[in-house]
MARKOL-707661 format. One record per residue (C-alpha): x, y, z. Coordinates in nm, 4 decimals. Example, Ala and Ser with C-alpha at 12.3 -4.5 7.8 and 13.67 -1.06 7.14 Angstrom:
BEGIN
+----------+----------+----------+
:        x :        y :        z :
+----------+----------+----------+
:   1.2300 :  -0.4500 :   0.7800 :
:   1.3670 :  -0.1060 :   0.7140 :
+----------+----------+----------+
***
This chain:
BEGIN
+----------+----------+----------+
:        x :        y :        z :
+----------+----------+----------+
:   0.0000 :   0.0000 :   0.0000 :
:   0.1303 :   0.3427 :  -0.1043 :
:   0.2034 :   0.5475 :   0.1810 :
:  -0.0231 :   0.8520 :   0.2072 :
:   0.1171 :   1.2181 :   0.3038 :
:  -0.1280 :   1.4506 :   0.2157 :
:  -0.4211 :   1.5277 :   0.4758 :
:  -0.7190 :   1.3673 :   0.3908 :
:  -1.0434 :   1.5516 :   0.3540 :
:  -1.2727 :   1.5525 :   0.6749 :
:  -1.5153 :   1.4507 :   0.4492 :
:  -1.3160 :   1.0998 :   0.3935 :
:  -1.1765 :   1.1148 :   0.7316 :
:  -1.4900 :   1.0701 :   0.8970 :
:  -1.6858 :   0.8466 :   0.6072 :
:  -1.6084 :   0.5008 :   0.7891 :
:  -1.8513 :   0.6330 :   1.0305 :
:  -2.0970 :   0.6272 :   0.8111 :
:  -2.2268 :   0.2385 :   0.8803 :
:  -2.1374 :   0.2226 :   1.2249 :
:  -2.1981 :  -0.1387 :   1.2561 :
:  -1.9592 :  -0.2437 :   0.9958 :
:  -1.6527 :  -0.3187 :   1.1209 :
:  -1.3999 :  -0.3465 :   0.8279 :
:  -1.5605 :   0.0145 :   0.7051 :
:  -1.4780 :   0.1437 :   1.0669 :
:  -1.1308 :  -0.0447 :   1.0579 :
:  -1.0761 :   0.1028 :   0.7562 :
:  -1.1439 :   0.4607 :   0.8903 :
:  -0.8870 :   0.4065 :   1.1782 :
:  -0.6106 :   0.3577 :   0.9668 :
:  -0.6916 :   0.6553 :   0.7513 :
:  -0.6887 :   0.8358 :   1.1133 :
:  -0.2888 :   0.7438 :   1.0973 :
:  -0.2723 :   1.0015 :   0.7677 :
:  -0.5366 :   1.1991 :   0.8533 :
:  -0.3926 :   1.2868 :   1.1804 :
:  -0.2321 :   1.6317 :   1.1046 :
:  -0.6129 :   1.7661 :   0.9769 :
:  -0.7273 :   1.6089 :   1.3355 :
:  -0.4773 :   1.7555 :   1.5612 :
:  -0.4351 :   2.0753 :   1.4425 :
:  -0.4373 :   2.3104 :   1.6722 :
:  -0.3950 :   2.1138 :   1.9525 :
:  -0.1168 :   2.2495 :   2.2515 :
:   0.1929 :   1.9511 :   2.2712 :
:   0.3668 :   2.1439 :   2.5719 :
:   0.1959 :   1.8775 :   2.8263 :
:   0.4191 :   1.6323 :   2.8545 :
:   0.2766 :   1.3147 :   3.0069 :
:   0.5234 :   1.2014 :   3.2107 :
:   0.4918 :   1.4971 :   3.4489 :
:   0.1612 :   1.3160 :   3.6316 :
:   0.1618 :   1.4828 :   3.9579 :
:   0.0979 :   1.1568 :   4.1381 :
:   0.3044 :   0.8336 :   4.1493 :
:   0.1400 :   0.5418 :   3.9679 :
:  -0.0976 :   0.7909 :   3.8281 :
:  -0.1949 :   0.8966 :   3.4297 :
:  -0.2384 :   1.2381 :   3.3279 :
:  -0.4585 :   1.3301 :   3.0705 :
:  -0.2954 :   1.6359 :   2.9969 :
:  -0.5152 :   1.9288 :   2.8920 :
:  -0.7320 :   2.0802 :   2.5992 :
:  -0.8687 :   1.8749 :   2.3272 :
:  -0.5662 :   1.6014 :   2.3453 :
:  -0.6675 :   1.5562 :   2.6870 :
:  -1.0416 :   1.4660 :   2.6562 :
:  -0.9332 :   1.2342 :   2.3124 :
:  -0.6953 :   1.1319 :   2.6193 :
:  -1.0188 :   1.0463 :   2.8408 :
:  -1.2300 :   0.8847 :   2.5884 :
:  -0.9438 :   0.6630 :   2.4643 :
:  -0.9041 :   0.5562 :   2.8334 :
:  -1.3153 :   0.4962 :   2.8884 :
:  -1.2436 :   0.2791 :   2.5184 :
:  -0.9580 :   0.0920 :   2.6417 :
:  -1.1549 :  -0.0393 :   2.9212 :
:  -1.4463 :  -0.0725 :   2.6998 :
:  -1.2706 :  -0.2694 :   2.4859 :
:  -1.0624 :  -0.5113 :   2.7507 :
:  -1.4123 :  -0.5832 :   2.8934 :
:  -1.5930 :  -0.7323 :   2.5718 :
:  -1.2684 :  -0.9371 :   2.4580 :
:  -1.2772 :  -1.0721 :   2.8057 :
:  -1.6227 :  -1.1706 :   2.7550 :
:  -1.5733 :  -1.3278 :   2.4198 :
:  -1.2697 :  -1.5045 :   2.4980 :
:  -1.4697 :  -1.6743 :   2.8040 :
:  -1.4034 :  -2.0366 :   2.7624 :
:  -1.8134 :  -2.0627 :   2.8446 :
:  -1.8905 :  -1.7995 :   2.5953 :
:  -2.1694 :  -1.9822 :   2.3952 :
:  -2.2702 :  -2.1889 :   2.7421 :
:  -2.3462 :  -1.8537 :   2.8958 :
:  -2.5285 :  -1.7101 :   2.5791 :
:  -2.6819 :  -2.0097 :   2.4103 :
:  -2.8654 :  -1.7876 :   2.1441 :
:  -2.6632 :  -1.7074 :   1.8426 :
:  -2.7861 :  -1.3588 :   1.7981 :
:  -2.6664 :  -1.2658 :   2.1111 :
:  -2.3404 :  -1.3815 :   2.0628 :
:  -2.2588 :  -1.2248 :   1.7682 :
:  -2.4084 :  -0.8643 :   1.9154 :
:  -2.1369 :  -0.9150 :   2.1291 :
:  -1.8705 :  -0.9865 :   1.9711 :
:  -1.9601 :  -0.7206 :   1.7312 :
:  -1.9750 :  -0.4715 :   2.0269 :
:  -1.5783 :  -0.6065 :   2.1155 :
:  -1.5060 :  -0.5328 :   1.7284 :
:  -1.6600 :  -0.1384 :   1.7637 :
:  -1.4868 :  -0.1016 :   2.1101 :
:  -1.1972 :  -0.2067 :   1.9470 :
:  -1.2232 :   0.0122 :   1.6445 :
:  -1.2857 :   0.3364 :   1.8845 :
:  -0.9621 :   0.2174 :   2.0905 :
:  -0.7173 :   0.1948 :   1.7701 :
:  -0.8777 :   0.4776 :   1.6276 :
:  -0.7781 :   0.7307 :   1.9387 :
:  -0.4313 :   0.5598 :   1.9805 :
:  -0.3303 :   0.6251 :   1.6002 :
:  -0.4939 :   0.9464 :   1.6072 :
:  -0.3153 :   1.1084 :   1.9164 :
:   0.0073 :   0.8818 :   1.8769 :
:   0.0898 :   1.0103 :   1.5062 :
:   0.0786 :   1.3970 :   1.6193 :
:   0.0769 :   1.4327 :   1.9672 :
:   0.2731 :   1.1128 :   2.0851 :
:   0.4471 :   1.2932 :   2.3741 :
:   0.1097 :   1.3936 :   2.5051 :
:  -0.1266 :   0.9762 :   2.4656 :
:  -0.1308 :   0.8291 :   2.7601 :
:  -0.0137 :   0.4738 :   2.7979 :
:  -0.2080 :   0.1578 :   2.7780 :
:  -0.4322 :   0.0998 :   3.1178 :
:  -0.4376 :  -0.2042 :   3.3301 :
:  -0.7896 :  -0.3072 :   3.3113 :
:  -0.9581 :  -0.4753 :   3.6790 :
:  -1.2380 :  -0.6845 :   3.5877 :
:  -1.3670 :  -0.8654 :   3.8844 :
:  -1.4577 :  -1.2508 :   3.8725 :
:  -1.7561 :  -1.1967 :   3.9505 :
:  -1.8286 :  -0.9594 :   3.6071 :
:  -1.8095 :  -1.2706 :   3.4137 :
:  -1.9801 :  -1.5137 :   3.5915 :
:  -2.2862 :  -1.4975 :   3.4670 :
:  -2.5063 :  -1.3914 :   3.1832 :
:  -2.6497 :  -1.1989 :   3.4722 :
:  -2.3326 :  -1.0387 :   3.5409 :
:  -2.2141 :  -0.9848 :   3.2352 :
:  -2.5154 :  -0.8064 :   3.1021 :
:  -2.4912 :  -0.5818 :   3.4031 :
:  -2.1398 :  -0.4994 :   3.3838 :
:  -2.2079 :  -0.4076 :   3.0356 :
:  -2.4920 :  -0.2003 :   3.0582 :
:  -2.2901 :   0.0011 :   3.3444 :
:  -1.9900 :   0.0236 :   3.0840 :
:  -2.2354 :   0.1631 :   2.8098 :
:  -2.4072 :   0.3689 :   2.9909 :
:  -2.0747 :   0.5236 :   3.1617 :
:  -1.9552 :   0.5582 :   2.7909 :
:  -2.2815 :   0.7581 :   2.6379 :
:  -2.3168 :   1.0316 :   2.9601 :
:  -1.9169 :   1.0704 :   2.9248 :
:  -1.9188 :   1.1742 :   2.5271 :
:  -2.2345 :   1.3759 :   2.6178 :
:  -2.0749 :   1.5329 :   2.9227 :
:  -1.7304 :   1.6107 :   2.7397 :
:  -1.8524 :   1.7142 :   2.4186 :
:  -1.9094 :   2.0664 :   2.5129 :
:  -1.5715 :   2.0747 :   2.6239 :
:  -1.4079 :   2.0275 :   2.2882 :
:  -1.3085 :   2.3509 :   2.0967 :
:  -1.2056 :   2.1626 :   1.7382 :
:  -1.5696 :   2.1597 :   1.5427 :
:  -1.3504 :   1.8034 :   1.4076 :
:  -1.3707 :   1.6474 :   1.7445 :
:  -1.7183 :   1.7249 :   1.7955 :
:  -1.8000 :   1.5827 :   1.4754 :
:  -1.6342 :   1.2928 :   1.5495 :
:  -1.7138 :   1.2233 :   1.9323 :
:  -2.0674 :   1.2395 :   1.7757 :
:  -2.0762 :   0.9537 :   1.5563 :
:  -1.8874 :   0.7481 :   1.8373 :
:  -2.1686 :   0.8579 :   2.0661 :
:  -2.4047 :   0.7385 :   1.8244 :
:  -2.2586 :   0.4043 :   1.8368 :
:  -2.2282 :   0.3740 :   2.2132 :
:  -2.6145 :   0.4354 :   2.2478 :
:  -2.6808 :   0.1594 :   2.0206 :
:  -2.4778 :  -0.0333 :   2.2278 :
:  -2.6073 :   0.0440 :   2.5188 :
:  -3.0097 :   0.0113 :   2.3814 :
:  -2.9329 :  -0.3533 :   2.2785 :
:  -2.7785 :  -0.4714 :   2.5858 :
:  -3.0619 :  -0.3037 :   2.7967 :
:  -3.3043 :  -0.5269 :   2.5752 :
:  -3.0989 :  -0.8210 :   2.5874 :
:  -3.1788 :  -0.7606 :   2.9552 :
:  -3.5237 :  -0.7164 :   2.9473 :
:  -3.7101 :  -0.7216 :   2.6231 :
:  -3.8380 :  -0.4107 :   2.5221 :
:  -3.6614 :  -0.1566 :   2.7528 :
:  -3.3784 :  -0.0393 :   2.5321 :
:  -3.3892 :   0.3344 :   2.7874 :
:  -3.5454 :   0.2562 :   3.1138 :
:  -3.4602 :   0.0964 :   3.4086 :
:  -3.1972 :   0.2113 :   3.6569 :
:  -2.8981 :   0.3674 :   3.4666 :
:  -2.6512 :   0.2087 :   3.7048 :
:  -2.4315 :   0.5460 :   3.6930 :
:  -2.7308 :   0.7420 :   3.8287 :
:  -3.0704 :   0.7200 :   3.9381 :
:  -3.3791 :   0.6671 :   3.7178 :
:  -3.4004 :   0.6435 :   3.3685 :
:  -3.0654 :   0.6753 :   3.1511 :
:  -3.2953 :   0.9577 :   2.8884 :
:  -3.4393 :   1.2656 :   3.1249 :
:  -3.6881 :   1.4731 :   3.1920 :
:  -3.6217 :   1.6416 :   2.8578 :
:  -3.6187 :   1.3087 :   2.6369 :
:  -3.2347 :   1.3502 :   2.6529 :
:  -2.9306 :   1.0798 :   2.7435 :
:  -2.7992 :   1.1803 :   3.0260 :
:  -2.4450 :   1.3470 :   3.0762 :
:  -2.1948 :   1.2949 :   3.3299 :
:  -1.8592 :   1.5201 :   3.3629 :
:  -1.5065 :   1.3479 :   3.3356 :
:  -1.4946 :   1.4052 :   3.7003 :
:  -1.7971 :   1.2236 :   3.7699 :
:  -1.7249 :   0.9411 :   3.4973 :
:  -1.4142 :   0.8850 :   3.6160 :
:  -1.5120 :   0.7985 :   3.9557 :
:  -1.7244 :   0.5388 :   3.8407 :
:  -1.4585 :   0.3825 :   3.5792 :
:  -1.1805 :   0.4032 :   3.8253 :
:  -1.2176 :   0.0729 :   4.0216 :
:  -1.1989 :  -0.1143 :   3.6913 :
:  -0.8630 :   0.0671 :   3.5965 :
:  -0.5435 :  -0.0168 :   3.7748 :
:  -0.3730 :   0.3143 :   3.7430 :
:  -0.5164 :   0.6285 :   3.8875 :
:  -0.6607 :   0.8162 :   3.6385 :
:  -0.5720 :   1.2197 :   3.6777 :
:  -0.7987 :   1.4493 :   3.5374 :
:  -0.7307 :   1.7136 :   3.6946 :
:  -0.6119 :   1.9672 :   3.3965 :
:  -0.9220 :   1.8907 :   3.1729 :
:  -1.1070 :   2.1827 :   3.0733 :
:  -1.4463 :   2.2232 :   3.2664 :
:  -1.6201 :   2.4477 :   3.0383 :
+----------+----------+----------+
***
């Protein structure tokens, strides 16, 4: 394959987004995010260096833009950890007998997956002093014991994802990222719909949210959103390292 040097359109950047649910069309899109980089970073500060973390055994973020792409490729490294885990399960089709419902989720692993590579190659090829490093994910026995378990642990994950792209997107100052942060979003909340009615049949936005109380769509008819400060604190015990968010922008 001939190398490409020349920034592609955003236009052709962000068309793998286009079918969500197809994975080599979103696979394909991350590895134009490895050319396309210099359109997607621009304008982005690369004085924070990452290795000043103010804590030991803690990860910066950094600040700015890089440092939300820095939170949501965190939330999608966990994300991602979590459905291979599942899949890999030795008792993988004994826990979900139906067909359907096993290929939902391993398509789920292959988006989480997508969104993962997609942030690393996108913040590594410009701003590789600034990516934090690949997180130790802490996923409990007792998350994958069970259909039961799994479904919840899931649901929590997806949830956590949708209110943290909602919370952060107003945060972002690159029109780019927005764009882009919404057609992950998109994705998320069909993720999240179908494992609420693989739950229970039919409930796809109601029930308990498992990151807050009541419904996961408000008053208004509208997802909810969570801050990074508030996500964070709910991903953390499934994350190894502490996470430091402290220079993120907060409005």
């Amino acid at each position: 394959m001939t190398k490409q040097t020349n920034p592609i359109p955003e236009q052709d950047v962000l068309q793998g987004l286009k079918n969500p649910l197809n994975r080599r069309s979103f696979l394909q899109y991350t590895g134009a995010g490895v050319a396309a980089s210099a359109l997607l970073l621009a304008g982005c500060d690369d004085d924070d260096d990452m290795g000043g973390n103010n804590m030991p055994g803690a990860v910066n973020l950094g600040s700015g833009d890089v440092g939300i792409l820095n939170y949501a490729y965190a939330l999608e490294q966990l994300e991602a950890a979590f459905y291979t885990a599942v899949v890999a399960l030795p008792n993988f089709s004994t826990l979900f007998t139906s067909a359907v419902e096993r290929q939902v989720l391993t398509d789920i692993r292959n988006h989480e997956v997508a969104h993962r590579e997609f942030f690393k190659a996108a913040i590594t090829s410009t701003a590789a002093n600034q990516i934090i490093p690949s997180l130790t994910p802490v996923l409990p026995p007792s998350a994958l014991a069970s259909r039961a378990s799994i479904l919840a642990t899931a649901k929590t994950f997806e949830d956590l994802g949708v209110a943290a792209y909602n919370g952060a997107g107003k945060l972002l100052t690159s029109a780019t990222f927005l764009g882009i942060a919404g057609k992950i979003v998109s994705v998320e909340a069909r993720h999240a719909a179908e494992i609420r009615d693989m739950i229970e049949n039919g409930t796809f936005a109601s029930g308990s949210a498992g990151i807050t109380t009541g419904n996961i769509v408000d008053a208004n008819g509208l997802d909810v959103a969570l801050t990074p400060a508030q996500v964070l604190a709910a991903a953390q015990p499934f994350i190894k390292e502490t996470i430091n968010a402290s220079n993120l922008p907060t409005t």
